[in-house]
N, C-alpha and C positions, 0 to 999 in steps of 0.2 A: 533513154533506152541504153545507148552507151556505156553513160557511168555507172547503169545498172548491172549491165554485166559484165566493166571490169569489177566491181565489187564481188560478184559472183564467185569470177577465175582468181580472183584473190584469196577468196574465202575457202576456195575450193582447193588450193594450192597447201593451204595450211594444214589441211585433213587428208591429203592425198596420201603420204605414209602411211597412216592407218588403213584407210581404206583399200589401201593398194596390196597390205599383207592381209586382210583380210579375203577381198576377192579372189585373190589367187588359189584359196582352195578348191576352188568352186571351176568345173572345168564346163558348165556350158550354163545360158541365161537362158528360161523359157517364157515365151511372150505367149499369151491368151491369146488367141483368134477375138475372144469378146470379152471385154475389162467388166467386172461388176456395175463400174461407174456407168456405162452405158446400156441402151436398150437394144442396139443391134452389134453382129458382129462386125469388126473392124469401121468404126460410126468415127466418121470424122477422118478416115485412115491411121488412129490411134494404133491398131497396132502393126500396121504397117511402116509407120514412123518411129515405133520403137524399138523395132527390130533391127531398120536398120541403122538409126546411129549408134545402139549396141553393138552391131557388127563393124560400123565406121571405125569404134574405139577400139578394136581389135580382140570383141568378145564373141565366142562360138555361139549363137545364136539359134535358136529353135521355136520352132510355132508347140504348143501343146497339145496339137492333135498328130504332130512328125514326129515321137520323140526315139531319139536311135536305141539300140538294141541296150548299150550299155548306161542309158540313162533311165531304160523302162527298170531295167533290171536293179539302179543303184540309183532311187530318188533322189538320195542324199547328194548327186552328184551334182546337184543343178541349183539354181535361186530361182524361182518365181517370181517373174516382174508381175506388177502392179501396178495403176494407177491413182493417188488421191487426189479426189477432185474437191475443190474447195470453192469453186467459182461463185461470181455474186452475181448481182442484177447488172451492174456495168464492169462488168470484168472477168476472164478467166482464169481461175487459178491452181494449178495441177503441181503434186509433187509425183514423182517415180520411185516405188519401192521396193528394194529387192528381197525375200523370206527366203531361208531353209526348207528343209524337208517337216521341220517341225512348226512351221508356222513364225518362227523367230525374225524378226526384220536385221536385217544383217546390213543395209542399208539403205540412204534416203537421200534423193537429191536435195539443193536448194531446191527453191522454190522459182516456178516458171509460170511467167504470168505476162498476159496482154491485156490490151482495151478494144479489138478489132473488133467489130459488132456480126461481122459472120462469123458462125461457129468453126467452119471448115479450116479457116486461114487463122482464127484466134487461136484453135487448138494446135496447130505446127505453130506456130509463135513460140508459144508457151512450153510444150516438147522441146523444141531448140533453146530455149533461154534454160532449162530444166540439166538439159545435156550439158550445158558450160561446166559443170560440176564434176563431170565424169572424166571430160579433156583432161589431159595431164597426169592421170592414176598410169597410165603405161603397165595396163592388165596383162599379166602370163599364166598361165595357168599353171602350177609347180604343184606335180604329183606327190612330192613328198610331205610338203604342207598340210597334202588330203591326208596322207597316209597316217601324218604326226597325230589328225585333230579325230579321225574318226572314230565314231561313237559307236563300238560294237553289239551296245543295247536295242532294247528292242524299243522304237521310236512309231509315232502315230505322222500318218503321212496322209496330205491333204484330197491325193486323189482317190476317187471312189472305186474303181474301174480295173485300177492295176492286178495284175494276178501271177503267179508264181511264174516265176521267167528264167529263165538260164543268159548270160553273157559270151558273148563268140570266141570263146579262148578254148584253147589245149585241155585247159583244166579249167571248170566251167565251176560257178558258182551261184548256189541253188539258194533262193529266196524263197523262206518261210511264210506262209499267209494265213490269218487269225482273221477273219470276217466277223464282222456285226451288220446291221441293217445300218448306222448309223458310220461307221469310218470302217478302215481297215489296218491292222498292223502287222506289220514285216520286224521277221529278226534273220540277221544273215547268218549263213549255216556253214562254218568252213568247210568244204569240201573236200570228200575221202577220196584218197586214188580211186582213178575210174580206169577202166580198160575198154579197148574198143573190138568189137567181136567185127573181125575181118570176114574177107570172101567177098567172093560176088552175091549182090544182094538183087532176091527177082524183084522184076519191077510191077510195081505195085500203081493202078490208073483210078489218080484219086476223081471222083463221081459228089459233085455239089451238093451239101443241103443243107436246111434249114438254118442251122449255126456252125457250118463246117462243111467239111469232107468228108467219105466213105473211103478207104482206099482197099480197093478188091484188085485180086492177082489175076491171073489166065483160066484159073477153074471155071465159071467165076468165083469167088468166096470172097464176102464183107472179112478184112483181117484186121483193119484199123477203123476206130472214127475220131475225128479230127475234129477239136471243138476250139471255132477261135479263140480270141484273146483281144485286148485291146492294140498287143503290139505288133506289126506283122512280121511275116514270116516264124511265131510263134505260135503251137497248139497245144490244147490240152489232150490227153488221151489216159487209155489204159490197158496195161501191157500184164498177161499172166497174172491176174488180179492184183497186180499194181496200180498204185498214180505214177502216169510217166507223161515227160514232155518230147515232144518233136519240134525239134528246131533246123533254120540253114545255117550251115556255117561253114565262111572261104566256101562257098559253092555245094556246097556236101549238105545234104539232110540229113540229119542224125537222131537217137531218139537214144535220152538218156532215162536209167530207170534202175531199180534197186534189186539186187540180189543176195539176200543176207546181209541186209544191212552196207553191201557191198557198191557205190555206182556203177554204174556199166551201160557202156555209148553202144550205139549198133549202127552201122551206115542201112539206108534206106533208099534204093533208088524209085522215085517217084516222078510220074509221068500228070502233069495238071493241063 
């Protein structure tokens, strides 16, 4: 087992350059709650163990049912781990794989493998001897690299679920969405000055339902309805027969939405 994994950190030392400007574009890893390889979620503690010696090596780490505001918002931002399992009848044998947003394998560990005849303790065996590979890349995540490589095209992206989002900035940038029954495709939309319409805004007592909120003022009057998303603190809605979104952001609810073509934010105070 030894001379197997200094071979490993040897092997792994030779490719770490590469791999090390590679990864750096990529500012967070997201682990599956449940690897396709398996029948249940987190079976074996697979992705509990992957997450964290991804985080041990000094990678931002995320489950894919957590994923933060500016990752729901900018797929591309992340790799998708993976599991391949290759196991036999006397042996486990697992590699770790990281994708793009477009499905691309960006990279792969050696290979991690045991002979422990329980599944529980074979599969962390095999994860750690897997991980020897990743030791040594000395991960950063360097914005400019993102900035240098990114594909302003319109790219197919593997989750199902995702739906037009804004990110928690000043100047908020709005994610196009192209539906089919079969995938979804996003193209990112540079974002035109917005303006934010000041005052004190009355408060609005959002009211549960089915897929959302109601949010009715002091009349009563229904003024808004608030239709989840997969990400939270994000809603769909519609404003003066617009599509507009409401979002938090730095504390503040906002609701951005188009006026001649024009963006434009509104603060909303809302009482849940």
């Amino acid at each position: 087992m030894k001379t197997r994994v200094l071979f490993i950190l040897i092997f792994a030392l030779g490719i770490s350059g590469f791999a090390h400007a590679q990864l750096n574009k990529y500012k967070y890893i997201i682990v599956p709650k449940k690897f396709d390889a398996f029948k249940e979620v987190n079976e074996y503690q697979t992705s509990t163990l992957i997450k964290y010696y991804f985080a041990e090596n000094g990678f931002n780490v995320v489950y894919d049912d957590a994923l933060p505001i500016d990752l729901a918002g900018n797929r591309c931002a992340g790799l998708l781990a993976d599991v391949i399992d290759e196991s036999g009848m006397f042996s486990t044998k697992i590699f770790i794989s990281l994708k793009d947003c477009q499905n691309k394998e960006v990279f792969r560990t050696s290979e991690g493998k045991s002979k422990l005849k329980d599944f529980g303790p074979a599969y962390k065996e095999a994860i750690q001897e897997a991980f020897v590979s990743v030791v040594g890349l000395n991960y950063s995540y360097d914005p400019d690299a993102a900035t240098q490589t990114k594909n302003s095209e319109t790219v197919t992206l593997s989750y199902k679920n995702d739906v037009k989002s804004v990110e928690p900035k000043s100047t908020t940038q709005v994610i196009e969405q192209k539906a089919t029954p079969e995938e979804q495709v996003y193209k990112s939309v540079e974002p035109m000055p917005s303006s934010i319409v000041q005052g004190e805004a009355d408060v609005l007592y959002a009211q549960a339902t089915a897929n959302g909120y109601q949010l009715v003022d002091s009349t009563p009057k229904v003024v808004l309805k608030l239709q989840e998303t997969s990400m939270q603190y994000v809603f769909m809605t519609e404003y003066e027969g617009n599509n507009a979104v409401v979002f938090l952001q730095d504390g503040q609810w906002m609701m951005e939405y188009s006026v001649d073509g024009k963006k434009q934010q509104k603060k909303l105070n809302i009482k849940f």
